[in-house]
C-alpha positions as CSV (number, residue, x, y, z in Angstrom):
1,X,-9.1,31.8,-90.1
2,X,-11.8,34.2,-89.6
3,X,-13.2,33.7,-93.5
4,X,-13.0,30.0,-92.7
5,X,-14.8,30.5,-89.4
6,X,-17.4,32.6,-91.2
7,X,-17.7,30.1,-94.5
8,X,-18.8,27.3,-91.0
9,X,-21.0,29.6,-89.5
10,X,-22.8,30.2,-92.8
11,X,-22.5,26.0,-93.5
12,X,-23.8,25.4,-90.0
13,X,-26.8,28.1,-90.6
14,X,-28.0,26.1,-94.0
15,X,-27.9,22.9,-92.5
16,X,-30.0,24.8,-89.9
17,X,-32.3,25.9,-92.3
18,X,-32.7,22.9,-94.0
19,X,-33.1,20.7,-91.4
20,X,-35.9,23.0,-89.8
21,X,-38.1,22.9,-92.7
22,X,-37.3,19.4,-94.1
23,X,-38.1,17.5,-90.7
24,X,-41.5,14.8,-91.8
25,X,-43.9,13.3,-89.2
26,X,-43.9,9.6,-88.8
27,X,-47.7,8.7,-89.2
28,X,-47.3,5.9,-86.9
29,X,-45.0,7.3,-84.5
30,X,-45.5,10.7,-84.1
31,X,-42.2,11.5,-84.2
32,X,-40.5,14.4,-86.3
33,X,-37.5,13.2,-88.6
34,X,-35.5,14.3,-91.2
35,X,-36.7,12.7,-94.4
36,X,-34.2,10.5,-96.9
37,X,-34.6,13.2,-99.6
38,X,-33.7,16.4,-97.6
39,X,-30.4,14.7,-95.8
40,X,-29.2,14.2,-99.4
41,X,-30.0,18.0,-100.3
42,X,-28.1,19.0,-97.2
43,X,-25.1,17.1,-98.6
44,X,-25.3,18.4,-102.0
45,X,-25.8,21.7,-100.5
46,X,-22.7,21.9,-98.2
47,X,-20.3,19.1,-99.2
48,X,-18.2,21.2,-101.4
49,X,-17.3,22.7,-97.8
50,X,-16.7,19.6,-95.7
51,X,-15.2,17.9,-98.2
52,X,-12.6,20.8,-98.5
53,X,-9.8,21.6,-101.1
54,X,-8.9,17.7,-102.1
55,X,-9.4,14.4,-100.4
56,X,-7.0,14.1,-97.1
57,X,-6.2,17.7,-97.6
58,X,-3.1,19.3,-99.1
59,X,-0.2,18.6,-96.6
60,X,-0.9,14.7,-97.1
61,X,-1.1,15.0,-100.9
62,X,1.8,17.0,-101.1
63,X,4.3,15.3,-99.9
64,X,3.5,12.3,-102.2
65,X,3.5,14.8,-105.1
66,X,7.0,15.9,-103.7
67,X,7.7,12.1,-103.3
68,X,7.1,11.0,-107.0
69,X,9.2,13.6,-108.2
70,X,6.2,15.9,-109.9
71,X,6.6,19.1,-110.3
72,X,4.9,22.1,-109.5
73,X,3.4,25.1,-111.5
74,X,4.2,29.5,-110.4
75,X,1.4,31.3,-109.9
76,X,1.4,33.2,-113.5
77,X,0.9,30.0,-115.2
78,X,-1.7,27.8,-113.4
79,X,-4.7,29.1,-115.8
80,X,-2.5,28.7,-119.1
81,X,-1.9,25.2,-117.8
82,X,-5.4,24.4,-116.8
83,X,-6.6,26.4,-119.8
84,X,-4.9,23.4,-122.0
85,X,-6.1,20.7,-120.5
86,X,-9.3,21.6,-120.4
87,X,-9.5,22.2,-124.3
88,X,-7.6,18.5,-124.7
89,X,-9.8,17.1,-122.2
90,X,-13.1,18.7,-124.5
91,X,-12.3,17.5,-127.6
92,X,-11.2,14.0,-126.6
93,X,-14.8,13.7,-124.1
94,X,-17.2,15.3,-127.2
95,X,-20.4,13.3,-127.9
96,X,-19.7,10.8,-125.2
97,X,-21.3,12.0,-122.6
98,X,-19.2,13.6,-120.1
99,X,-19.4,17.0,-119.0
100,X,-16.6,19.0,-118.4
101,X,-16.9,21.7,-116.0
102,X,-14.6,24.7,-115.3
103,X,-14.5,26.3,-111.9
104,X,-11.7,28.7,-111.6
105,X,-8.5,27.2,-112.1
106,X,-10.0,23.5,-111.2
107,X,-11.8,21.1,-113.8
108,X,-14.3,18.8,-113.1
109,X,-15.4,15.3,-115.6
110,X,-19.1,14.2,-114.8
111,X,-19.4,10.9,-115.9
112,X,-23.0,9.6,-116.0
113,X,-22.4,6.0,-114.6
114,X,-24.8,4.7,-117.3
115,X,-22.1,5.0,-120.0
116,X,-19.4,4.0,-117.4
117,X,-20.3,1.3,-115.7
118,X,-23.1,-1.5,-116.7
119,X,-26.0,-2.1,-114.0
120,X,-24.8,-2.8,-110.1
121,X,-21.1,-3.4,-111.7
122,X,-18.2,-1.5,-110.5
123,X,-16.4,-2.5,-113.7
124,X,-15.7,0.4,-116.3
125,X,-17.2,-0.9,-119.5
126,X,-15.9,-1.8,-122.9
127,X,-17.4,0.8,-124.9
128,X,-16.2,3.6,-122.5
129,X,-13.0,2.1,-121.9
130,X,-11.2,4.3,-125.2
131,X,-13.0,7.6,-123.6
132,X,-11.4,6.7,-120.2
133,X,-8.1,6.0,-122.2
134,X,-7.5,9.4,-123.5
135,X,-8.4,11.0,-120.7
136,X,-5.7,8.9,-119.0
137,X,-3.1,9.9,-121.6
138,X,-4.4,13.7,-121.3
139,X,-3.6,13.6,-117.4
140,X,-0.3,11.9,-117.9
141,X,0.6,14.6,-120.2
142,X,-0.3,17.5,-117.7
143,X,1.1,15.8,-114.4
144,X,1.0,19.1,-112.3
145,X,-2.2,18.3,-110.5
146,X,-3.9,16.8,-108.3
147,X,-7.0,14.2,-109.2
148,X,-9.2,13.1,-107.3
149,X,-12.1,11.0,-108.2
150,X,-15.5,10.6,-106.5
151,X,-18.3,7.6,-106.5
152,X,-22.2,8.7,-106.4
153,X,-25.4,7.0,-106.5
154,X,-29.1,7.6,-106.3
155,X,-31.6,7.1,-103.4
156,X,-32.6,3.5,-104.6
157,X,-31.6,0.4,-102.5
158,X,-29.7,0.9,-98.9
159,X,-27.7,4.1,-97.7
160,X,-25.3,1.5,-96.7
161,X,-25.1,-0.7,-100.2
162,X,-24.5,3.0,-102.1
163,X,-22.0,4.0,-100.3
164,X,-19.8,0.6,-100.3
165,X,-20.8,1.0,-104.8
166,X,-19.7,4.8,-104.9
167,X,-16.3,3.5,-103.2
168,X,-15.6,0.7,-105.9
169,X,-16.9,2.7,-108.5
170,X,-14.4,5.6,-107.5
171,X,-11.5,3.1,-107.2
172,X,-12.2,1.2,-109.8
173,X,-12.2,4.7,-112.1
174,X,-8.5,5.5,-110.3
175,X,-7.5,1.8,-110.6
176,X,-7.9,1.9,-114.8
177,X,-6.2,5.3,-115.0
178,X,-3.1,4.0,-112.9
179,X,-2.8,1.3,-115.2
180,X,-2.5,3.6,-118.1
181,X,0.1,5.6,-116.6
182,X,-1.5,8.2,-114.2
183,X,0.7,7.9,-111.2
184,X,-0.8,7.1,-108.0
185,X,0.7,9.3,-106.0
186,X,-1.7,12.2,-108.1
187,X,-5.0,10.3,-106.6
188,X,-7.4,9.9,-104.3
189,X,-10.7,8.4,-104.2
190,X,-13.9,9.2,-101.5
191,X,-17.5,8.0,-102.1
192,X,-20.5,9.8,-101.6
193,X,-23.2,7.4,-102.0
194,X,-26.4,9.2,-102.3
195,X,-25.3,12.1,-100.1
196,X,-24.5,14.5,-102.9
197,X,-27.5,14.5,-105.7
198,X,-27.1,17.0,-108.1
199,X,-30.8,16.3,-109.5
200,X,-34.3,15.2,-107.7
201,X,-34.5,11.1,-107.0
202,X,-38.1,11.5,-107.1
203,X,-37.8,10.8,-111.2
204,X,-35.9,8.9,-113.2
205,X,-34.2,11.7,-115.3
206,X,-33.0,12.7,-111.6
207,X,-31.9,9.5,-110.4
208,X,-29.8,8.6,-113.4
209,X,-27.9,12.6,-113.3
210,X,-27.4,11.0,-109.8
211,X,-25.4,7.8,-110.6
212,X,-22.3,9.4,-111.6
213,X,-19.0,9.4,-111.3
214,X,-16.2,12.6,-111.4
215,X,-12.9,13.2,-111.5
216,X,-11.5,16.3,-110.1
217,X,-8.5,18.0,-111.6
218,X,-6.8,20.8,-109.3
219,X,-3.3,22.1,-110.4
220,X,-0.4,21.7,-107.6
221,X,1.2,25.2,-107.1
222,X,4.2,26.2,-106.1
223,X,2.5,27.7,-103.0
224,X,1.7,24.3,-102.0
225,X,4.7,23.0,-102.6
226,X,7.0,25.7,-100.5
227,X,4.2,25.3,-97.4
228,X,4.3,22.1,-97.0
């Protein structure tokens, strides 16, 4: 509890930070505001923290792992397990685009949404479709984790619009793998809008890193299993 406690109060002091020196003046008004830009950077600066471990936290999760009848992985062989997948999931994702990105015994799939979805569609396109389709078979063959996938945009257009097109663009991603075999019970979806950019919006290079979508692969231990 008291790293947790800390890991806020250094969250809390960023936000500080950032909010201090990315307040604007409104010419007409007078009055001091945070600007569009910098309330993105504070969520791509601390949303790894609120958003936590996995979408609706491990106790839900669980118990629908436990539910479906998946199994669970000791301690000793998580990274031997994640350690395979991650080679599969390279050489199926080579030349197409996606980055895959280890970090510790989780794997992440960055999936520009230029190559996965056409313009203001939330349907996964032809051309990507056979990508999408091994990837599917690759998490079907290592069912001991748990996948979440996440919907992002770019500054352009409404805060409100983004968010409602990183939803379906998340669910639509989960939808396609369920219907090649990756059992629901395994996913969950959030969207971030344009909360989370990983590049500036002021150019285009920036905004189109933005418009992604990723799918988070975290391995179901035993740990969680016996806790829950």
């Amino acid at each position: 509890m008291r790293n947790r406690n800390a890991t806020l109060g250094i969250g809390i002091a960023l936000a500080a930070l950032l909010t201090t020196s990315a307040c604007v003046t409104d010419p007409n008004t007078g009055e001091r505001k945070m600007s569009k830009a910098a309330i993105g950077g504070i969520g791509g600066a601390l949303g790894g923290y609120l958003l936590g471990d996995i979408v609706g936290g491990r106790h839900d999760r669980t118990e629908k792992i436990v539910g479906a009848g998946l199994g669970a992985l000791a301690g000793a062989g998580v990274g031997a397990y994640m350690d395979a997948q991650e080679r599969k999931l390279r050489e199926q994702t080579a030349g197409t685009g996606v980055d895959v990105i280890r970090d510790g015994d989780s794997l992440l799939l960055r999936m520009p949404s230029g190559i996965t979805f056409a313009y203001d569609s939330t349907e996964v396109q032809p051309q990507f479709q056979g990508t999408l389709d091994e990837v599917a078979s690759t998490l079907v063959q290592f069912p001991k984790t748990y996948i979440d996938i996440y919907g992002h945009t770019d500054s352009d257009g409404s805060e409100a619009y983004n968010q409602t097109l990183s939803e379906r663009r998340a669910q639509s991603v989960a939808n396609y793998l369920a219907a090649h075999g990756v059992q629901t019970a395994r996913m969950a979806t959030k969207g971030f809008g344009e909360m989370q950019p990983i590049a500036s919006n002021e150019t285009p290079e920036g905004k189109a890193a933005n418009r992604r979508v990723e799918i988070k692969i975290v391995p179901v231990t035993e740990s969680d299993v016996t806790t829950n």
